[in-house]
N, CA and C of each residue as an Amber inpcrd file, in Angstrom:
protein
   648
   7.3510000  48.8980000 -13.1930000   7.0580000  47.6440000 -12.5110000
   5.5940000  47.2750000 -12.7320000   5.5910000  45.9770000 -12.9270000
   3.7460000  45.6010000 -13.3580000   4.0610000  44.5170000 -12.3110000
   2.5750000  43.7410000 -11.6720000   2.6380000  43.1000000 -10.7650000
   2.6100000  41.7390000 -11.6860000   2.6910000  40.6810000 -10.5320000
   2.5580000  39.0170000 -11.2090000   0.8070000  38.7110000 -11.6670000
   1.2500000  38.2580000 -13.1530000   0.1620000  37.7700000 -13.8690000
   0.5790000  36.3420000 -14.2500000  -0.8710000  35.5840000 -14.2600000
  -0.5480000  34.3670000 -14.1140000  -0.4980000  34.1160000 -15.9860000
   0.7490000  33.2160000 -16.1950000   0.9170000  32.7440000 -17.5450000
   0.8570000  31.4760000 -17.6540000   0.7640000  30.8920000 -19.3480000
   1.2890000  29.2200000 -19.5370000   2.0870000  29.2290000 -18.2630000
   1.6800000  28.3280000 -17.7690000   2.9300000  27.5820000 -16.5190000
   3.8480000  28.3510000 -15.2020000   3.2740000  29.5930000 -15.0340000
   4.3660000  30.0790000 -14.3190000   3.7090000  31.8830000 -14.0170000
   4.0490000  32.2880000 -12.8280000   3.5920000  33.4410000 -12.7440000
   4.7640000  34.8660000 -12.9730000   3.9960000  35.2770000 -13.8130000
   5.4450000  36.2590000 -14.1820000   4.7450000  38.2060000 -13.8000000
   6.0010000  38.5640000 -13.2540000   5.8300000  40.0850000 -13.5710000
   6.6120000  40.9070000 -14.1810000   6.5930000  42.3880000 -14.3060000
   7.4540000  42.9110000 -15.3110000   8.3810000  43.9860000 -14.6530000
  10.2600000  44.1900000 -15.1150000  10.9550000  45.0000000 -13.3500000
  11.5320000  45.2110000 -14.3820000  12.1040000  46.8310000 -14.2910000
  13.1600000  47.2620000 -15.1660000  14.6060000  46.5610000 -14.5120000
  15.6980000  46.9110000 -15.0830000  16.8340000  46.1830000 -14.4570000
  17.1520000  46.8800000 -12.9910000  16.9560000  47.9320000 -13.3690000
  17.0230000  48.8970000 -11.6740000  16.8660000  48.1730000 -10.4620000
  15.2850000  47.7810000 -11.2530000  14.1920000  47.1480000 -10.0660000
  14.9340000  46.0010000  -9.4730000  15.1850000  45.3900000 -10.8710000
  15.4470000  43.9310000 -10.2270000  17.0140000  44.0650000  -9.7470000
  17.5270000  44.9930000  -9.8140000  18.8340000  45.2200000  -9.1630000
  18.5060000  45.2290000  -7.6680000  17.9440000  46.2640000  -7.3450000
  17.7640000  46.5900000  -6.1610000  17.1750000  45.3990000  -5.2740000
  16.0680000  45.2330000  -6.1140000  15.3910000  43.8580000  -5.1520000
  16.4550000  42.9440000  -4.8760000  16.7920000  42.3250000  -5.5440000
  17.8300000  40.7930000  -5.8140000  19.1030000  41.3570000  -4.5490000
  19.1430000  42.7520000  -4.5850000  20.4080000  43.1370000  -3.7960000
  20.3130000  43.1980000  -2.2110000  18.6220000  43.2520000  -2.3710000
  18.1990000  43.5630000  -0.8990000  17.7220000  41.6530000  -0.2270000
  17.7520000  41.2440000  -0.8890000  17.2460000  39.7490000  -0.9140000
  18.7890000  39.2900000  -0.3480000  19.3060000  39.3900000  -1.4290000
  21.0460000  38.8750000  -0.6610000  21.8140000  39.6370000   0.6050000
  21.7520000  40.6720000   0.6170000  21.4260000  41.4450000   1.8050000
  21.2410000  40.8150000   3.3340000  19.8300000  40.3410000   2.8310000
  19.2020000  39.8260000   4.1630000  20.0810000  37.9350000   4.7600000
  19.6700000  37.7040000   3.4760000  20.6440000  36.2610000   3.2500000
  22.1430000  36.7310000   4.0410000  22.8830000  37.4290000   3.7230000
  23.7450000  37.3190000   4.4730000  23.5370000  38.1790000   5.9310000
  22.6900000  38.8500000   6.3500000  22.7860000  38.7590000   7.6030000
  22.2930000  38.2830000   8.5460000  21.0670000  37.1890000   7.9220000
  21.2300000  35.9990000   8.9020000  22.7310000  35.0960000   9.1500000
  23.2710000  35.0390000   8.2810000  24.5260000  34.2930000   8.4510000
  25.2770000  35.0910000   9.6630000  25.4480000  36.7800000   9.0830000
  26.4390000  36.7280000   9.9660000  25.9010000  37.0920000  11.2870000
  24.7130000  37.0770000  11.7090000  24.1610000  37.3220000  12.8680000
  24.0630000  36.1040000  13.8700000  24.1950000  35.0550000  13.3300000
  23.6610000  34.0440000  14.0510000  25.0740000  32.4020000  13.5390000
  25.7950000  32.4150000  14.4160000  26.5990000  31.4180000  14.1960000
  26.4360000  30.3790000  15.1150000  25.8280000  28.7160000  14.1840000
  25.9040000  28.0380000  15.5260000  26.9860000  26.9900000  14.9580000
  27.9400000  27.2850000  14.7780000  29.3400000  26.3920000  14.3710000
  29.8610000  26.5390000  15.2630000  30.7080000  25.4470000  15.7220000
  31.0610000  25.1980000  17.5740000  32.5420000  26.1220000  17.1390000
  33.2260000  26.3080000  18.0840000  34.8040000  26.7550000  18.1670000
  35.2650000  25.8420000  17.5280000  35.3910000  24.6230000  18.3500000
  36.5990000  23.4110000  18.2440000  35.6970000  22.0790000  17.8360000
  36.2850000  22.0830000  16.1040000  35.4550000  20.7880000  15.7500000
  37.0300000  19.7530000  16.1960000  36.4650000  18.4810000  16.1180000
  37.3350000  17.3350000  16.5260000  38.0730000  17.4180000  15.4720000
  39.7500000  16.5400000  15.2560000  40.5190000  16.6470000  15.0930000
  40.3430000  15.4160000  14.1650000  40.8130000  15.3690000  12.9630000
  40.8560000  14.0420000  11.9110000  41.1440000  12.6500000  12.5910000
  42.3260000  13.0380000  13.7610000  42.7590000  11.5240000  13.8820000
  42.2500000  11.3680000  15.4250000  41.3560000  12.0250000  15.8780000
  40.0370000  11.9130000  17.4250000  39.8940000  10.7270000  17.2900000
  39.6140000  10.2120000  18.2790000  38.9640000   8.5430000  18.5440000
  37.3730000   8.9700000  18.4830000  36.8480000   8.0740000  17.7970000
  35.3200000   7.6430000  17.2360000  34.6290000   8.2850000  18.4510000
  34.9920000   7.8570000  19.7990000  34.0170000   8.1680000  20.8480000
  34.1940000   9.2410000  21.1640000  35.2970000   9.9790000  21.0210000
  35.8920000  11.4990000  21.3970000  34.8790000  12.0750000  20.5120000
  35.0520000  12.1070000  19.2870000  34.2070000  12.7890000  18.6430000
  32.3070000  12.6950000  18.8860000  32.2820000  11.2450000  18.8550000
  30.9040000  11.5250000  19.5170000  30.1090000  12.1830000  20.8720000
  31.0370000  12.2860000  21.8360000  31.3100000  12.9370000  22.7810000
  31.1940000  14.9230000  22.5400000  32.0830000  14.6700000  21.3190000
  32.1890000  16.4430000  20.9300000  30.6080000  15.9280000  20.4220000
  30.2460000  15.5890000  19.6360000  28.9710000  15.9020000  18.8180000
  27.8000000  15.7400000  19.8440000  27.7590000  15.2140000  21.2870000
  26.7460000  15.6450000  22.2960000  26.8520000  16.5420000  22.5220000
  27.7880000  16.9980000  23.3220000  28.2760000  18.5930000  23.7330000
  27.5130000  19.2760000  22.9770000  27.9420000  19.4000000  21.2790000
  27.7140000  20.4670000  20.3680000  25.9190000  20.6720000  20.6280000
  25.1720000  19.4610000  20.1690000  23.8410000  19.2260000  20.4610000
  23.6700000  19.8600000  21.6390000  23.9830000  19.8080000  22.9630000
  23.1460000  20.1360000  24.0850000  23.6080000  21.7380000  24.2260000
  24.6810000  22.3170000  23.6670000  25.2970000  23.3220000  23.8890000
  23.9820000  24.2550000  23.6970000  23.6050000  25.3200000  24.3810000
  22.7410000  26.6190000  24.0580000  22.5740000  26.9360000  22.7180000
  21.9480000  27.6400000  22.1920000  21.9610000  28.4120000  20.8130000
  22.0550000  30.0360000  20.9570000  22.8370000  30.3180000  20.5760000
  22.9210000  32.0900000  21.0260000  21.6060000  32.6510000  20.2870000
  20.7470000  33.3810000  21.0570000  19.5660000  34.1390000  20.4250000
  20.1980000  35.5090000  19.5390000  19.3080000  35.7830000  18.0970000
  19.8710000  36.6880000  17.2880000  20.1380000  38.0770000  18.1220000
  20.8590000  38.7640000  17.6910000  21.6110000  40.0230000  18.3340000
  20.8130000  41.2310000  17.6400000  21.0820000  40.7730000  16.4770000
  20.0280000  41.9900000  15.6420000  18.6400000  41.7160000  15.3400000
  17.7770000  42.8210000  16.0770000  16.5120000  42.6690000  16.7610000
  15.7460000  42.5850000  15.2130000  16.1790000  42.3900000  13.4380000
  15.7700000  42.4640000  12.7100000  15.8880000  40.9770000  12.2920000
  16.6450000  40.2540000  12.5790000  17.2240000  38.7540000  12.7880000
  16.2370000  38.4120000  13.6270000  15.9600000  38.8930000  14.8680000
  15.4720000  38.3070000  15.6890000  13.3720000  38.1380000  15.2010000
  13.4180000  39.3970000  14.1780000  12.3220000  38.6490000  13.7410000
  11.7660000  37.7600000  12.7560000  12.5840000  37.2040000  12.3000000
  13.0900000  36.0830000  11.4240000  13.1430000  34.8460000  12.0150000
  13.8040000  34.6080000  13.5130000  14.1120000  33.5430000  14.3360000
  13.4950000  34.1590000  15.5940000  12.3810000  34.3300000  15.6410000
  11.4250000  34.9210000  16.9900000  11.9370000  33.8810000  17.6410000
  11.2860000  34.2970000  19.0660000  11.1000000  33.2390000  20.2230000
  10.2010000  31.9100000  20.1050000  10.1150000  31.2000000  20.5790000
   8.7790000  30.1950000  20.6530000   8.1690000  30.0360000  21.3280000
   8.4660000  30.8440000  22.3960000   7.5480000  31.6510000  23.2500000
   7.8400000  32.5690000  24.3170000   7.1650000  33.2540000  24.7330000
   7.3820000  34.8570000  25.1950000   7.1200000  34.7930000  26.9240000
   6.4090000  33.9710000  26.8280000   6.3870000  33.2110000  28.7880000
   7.4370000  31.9510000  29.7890000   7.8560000  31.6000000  28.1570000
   8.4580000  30.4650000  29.1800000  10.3770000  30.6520000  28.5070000
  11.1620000  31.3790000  28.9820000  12.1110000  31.3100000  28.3990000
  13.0270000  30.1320000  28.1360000  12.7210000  29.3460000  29.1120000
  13.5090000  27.3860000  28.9270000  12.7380000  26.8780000  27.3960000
  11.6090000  27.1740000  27.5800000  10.7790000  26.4650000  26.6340000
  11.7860000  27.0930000  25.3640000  11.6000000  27.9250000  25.1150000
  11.7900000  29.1050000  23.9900000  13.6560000  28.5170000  23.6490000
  14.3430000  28.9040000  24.8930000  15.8150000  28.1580000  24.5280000
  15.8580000  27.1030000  23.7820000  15.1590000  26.1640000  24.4670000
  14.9940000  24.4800000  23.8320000  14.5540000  24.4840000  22.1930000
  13.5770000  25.0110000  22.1740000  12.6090000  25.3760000  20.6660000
  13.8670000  26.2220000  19.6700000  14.6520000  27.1220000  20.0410000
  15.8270000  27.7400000  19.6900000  16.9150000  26.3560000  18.8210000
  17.1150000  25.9240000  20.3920000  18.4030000  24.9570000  20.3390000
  18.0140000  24.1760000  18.9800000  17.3180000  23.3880000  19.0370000
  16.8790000  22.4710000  18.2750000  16.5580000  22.8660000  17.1330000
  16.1590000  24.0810000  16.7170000  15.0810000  24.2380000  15.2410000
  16.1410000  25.3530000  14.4500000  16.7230000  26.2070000  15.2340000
  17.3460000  27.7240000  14.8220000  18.6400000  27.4360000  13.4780000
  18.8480000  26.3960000  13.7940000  19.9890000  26.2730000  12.4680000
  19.0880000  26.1270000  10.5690000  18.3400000  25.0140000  10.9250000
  17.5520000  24.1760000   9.9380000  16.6640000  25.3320000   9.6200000
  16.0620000  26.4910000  10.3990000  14.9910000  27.5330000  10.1010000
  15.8650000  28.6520000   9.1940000  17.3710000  28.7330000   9.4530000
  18.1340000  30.0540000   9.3300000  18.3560000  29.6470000   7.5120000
  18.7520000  27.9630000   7.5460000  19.1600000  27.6920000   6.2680000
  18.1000000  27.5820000   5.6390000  16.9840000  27.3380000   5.3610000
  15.6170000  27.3600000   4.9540000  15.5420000  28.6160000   4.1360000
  15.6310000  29.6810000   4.9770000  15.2840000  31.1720000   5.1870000
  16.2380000  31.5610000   4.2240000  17.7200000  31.3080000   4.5980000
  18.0740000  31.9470000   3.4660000  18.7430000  31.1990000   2.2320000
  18.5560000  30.0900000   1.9350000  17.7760000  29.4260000   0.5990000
  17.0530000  30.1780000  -0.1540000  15.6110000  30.6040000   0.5710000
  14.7770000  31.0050000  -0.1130000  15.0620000  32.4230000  -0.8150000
  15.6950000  33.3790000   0.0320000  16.2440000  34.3660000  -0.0780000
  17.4770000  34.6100000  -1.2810000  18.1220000  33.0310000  -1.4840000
  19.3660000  33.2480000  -2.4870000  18.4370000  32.7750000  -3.4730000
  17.3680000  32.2710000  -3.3930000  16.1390000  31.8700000  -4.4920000
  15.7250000  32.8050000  -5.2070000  15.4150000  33.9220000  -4.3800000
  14.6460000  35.0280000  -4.2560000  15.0300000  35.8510000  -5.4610000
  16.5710000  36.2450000  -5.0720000  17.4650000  37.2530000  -5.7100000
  18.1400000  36.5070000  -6.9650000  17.8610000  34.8780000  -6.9060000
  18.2160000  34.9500000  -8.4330000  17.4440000  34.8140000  -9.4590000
  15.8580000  34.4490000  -8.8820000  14.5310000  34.3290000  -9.8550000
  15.0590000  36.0650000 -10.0350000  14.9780000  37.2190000  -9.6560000
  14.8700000  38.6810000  -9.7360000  15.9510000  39.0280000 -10.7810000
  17.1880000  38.0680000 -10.9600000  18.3350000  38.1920000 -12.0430000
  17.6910000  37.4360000 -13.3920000  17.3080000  36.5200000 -13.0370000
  17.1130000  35.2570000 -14.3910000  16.7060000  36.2820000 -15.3600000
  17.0180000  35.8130000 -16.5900000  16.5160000  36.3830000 -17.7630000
  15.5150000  35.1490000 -18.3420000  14.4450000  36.0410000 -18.9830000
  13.6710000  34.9390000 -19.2400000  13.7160000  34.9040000 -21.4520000
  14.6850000  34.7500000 -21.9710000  15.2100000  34.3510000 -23.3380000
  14.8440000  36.2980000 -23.6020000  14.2190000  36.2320000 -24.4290000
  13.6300000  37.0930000 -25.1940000  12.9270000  39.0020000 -24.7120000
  12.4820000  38.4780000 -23.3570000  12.0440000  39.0820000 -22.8130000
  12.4790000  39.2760000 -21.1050000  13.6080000  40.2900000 -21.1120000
  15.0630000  40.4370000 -20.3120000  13.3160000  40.8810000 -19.0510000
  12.3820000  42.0000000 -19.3410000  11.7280000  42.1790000 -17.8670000
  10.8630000  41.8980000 -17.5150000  10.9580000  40.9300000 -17.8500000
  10.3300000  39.6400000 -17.3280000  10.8850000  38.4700000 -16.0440000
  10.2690000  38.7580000 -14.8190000  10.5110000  37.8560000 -14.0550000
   9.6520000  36.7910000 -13.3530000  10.1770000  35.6500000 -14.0470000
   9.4240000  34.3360000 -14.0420000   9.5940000  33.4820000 -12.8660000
   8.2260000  33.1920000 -11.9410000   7.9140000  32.3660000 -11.0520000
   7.5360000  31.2370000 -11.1460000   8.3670000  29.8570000 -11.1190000
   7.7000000  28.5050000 -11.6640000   7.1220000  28.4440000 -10.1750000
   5.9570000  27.6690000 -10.5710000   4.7830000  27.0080000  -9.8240000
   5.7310000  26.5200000  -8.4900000   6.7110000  25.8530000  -8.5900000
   7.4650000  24.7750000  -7.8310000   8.3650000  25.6680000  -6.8390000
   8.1100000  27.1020000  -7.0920000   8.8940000  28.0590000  -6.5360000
   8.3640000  29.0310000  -5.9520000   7.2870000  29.0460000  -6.2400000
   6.0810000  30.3660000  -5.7630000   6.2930000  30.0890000  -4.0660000
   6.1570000  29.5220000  -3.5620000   5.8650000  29.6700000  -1.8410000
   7.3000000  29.8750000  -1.4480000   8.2820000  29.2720000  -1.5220000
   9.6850000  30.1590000  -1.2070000   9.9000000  31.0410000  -1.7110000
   9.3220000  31.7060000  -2.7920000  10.1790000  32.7660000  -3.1320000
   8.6940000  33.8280000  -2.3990000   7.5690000  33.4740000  -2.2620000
   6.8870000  34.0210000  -1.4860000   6.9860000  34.6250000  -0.1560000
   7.6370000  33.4130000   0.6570000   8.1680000  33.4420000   2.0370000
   9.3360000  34.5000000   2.0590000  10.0810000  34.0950000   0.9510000
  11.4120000  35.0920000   0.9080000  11.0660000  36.1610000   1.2570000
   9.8130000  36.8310000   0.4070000   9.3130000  38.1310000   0.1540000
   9.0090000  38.6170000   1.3890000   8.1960000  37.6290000   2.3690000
   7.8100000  38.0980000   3.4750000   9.1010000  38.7340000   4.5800000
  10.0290000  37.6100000   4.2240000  11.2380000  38.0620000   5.0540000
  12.2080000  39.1440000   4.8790000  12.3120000  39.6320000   3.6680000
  12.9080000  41.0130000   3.0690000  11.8340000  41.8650000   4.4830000
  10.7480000  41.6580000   3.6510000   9.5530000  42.7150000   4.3460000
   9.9420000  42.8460000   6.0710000   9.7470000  41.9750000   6.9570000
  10.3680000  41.7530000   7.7580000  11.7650000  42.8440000   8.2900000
  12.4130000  42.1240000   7.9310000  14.0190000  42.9600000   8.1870000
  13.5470000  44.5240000   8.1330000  13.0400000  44.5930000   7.1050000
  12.5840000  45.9310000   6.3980000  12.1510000  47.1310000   7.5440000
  10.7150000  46.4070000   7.5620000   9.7930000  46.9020000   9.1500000
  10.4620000  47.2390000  10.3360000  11.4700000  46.1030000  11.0070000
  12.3290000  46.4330000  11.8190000  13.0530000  48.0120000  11.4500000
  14.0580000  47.8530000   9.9530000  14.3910000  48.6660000  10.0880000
  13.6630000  50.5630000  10.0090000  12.8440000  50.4310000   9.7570000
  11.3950000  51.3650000   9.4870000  10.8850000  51.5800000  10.6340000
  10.7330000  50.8990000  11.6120000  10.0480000  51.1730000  13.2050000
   8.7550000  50.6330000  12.7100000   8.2360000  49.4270000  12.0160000
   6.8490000  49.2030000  12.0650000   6.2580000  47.9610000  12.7810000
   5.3240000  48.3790000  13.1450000   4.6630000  47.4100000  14.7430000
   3.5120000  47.3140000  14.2680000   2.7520000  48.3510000  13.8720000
   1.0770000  48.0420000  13.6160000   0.9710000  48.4190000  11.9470000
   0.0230000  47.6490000  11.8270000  -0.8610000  48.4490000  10.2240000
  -0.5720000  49.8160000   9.9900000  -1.0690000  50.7230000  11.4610000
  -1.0310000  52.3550000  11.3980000   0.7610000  53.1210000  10.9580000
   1.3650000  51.5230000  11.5100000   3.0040000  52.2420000  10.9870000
   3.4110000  52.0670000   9.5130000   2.7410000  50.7540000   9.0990000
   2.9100000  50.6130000   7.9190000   2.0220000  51.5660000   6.9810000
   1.0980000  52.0700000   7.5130000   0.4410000  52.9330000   6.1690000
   1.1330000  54.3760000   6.3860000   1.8000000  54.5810000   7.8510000
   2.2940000  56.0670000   8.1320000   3.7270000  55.8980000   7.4810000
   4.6210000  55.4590000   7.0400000   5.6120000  55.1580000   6.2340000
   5.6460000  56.2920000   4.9110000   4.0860000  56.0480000   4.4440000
   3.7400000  56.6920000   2.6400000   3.5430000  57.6000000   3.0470000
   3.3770000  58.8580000   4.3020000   2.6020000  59.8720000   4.2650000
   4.0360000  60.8920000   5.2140000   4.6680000  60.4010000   5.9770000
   5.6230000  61.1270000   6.5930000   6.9030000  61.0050000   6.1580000
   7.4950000  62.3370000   6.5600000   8.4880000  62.7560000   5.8000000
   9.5840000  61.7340000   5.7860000  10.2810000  61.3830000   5.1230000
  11.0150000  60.2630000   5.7950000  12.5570000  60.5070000   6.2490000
  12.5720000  61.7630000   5.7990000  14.0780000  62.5480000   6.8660000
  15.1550000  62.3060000   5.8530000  15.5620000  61.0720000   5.9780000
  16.7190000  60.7460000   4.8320000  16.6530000  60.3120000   3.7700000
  17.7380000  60.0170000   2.8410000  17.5130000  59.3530000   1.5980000
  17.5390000  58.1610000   1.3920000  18.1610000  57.4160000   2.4890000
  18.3790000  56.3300000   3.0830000  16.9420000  55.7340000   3.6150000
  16.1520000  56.1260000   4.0810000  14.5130000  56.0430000   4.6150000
  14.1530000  56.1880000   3.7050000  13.8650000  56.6190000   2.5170000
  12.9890000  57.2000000   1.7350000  13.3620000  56.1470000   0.6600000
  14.6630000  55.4520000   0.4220000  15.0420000  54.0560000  -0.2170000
  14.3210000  53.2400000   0.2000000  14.3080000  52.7600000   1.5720000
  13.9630000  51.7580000   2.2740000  12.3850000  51.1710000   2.1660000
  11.9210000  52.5030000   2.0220000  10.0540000  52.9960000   2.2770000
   9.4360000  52.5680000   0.3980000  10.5190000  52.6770000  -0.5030000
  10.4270000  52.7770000  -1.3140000  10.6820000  50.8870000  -2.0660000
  11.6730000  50.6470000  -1.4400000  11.9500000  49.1830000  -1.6580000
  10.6900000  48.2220000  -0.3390000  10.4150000  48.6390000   0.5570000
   9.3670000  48.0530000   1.6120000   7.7280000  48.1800000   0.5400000
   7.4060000  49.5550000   0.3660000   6.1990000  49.2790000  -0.8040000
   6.4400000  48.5120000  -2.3470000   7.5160000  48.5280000  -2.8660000
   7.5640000  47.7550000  -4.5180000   7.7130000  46.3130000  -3.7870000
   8.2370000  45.5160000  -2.7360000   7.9580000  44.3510000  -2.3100000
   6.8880000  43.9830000  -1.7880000   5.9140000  44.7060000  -1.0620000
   4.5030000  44.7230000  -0.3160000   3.8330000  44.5900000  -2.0020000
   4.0020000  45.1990000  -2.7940000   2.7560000  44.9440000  -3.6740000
   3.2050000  43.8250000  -4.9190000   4.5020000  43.6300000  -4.8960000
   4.9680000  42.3190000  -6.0370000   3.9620000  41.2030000  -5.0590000
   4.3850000  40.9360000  -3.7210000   3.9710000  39.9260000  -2.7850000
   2.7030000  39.7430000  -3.1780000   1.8750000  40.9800000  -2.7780000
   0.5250000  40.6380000  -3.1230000  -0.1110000  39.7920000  -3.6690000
   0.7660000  40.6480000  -4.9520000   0.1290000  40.0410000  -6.2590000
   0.1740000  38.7040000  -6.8550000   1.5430000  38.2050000  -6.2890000
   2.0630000  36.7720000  -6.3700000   1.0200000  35.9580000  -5.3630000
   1.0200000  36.1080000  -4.1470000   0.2950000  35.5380000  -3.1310000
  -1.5360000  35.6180000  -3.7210000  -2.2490000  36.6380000  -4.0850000
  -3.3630000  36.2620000  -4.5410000  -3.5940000  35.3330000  -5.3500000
  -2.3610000  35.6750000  -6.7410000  -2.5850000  34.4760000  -7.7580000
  -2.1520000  33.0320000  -7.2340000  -1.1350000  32.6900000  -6.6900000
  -1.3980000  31.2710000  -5.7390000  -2.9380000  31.3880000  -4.6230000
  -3.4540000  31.6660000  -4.0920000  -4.6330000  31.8300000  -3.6220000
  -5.6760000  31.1410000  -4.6760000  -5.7830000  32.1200000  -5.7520000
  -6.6290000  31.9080000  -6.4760000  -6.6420000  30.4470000  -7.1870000
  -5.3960000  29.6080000  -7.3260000  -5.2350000  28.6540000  -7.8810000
  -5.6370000  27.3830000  -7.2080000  -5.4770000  28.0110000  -5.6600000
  -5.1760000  27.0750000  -5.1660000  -6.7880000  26.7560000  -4.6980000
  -7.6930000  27.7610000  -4.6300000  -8.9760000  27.7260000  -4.6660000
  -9.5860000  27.0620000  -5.7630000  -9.5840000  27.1160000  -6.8490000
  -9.4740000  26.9250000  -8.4720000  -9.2710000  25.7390000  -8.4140000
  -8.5840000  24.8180000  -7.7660000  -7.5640000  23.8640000  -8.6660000
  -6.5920000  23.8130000 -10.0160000  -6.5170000  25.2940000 -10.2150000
  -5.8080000  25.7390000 -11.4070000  -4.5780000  25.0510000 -12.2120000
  -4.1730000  24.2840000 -12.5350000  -2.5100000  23.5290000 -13.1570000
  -1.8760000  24.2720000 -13.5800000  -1.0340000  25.0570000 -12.8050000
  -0.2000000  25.9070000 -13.4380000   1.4650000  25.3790000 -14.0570000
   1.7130000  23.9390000 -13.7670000   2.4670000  23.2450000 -14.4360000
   2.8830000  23.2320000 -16.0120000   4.0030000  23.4840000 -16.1950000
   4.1080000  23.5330000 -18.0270000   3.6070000  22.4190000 -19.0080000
   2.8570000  21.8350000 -19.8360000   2.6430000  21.2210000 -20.8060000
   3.6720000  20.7560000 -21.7920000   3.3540000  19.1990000 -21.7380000
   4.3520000  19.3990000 -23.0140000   5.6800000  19.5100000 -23.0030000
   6.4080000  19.5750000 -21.8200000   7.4830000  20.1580000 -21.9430000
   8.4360000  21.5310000 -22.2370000   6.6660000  22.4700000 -22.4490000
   7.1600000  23.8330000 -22.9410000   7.5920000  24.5970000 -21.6730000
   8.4390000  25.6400000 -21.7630000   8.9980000  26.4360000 -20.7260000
   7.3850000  27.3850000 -20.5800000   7.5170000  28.1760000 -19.5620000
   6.4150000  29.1380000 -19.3740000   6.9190000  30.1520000 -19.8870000
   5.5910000  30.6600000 -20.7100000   5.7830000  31.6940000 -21.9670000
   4.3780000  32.8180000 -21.4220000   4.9250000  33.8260000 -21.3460000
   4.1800000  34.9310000 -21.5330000   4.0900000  36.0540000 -22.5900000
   2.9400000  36.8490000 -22.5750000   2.6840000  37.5540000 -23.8700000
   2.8330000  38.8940000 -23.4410000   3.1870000  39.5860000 -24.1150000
   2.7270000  41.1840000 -23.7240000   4.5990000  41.7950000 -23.5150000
């Protein structure tokens, strides 16, 4: 694995197929368990031949109806609270935002895992980040990481650096610890080089019409 270097048009890094197996697998992964953690599709949609107002009637209901808060406390840090003092507040902020945030999220995530498949012509390990894609598939990254931590027990910095140094018991942990650091440092590396560009004014846009081409 080599980290993201910025090329003609596009930031690319280098993943054996393993790599990008695993990643892309853990990306879809997460994608589907926001889905199945969090359903806000009503029971009973209206009926084809409902009268106009019946149905609009169902479609208030549906609107004012609660939003069930995520169940899995790894979900739940994905779709946090909106706030931690006022639980009405936090419902409301839920109700309203939790669908549009979930599909966002895992967009980025089915983004994620197929930039990690794409072949880029010539050069199969090679995985190419267009400019137009860097901050979702960025965000994605954060949210793997996320789920991840939950499942890892990490709360502070001190848990995340105690991860690399203690035993990790299973093989199953020792996967996890292993896929949590090769995503912590792809991220990085992606996230500095947008940093840097964005400091820069850098054009990382293709020319010309050419695809983004890297060397090496």
């Amino acid at each position: 694995m080599k980290p993201f270097r910025r090329t003609r048009g596009a930031y690319v890094a280098r993943l054996t197929d393993d790599e990008r197996r695993v990643l892309a697998g853990v990306a879809s992964d997460v994608a589907d368990l926001l889905a199945d953690d969090v359903d806000d599709e009503p029971d009973d949609q209206p009926d084809d031949d409902r009268l106009d107002d019946d149905r609009l009637d169902a479609l208030a209901r549906e609107l004012a109806a609660p939003v069930r808060r995520p169940q899995d406390p790894a979900v739940h840090r994905l779709l946090p609270d909106a706030s931690r003092d006022d639980p009405a507040l936090a419902d409301e902020f839920r109700r309203l935002t939790q669908a549009d945030l979930r599909d966002t999220k895992a967009a980025g995530l089915r983004l994620l895992a197929r930039t990690l498949t794409a072949r880029d012509g010539n050069r199969p390990s090679h995985v190419v980040v267009a400019p137009a894609d860097a901050r979702p598939v960025a965000a994605a990254m954060t949210d793997v990481r996320l789920v991840l931590a939950e499942r890892l027990g990490i709360r502070t910095d001190e848990d995340a650096e105690a991860i690399y140094t203690t035993d990790p018991v299973t093989a199953q942990r020792a996967q996890l610890v292993a896929v949590y650091g090769a995503l912590s440092w792809l991220q990085e590396s992606l996230v500095t080089l947008m940093l840097d560009d964005a400091r820069n004014g850098v054009d990382v846009t293709p020319r010309g019409g050419a695809g983004p081409q890297a060397s090496g």
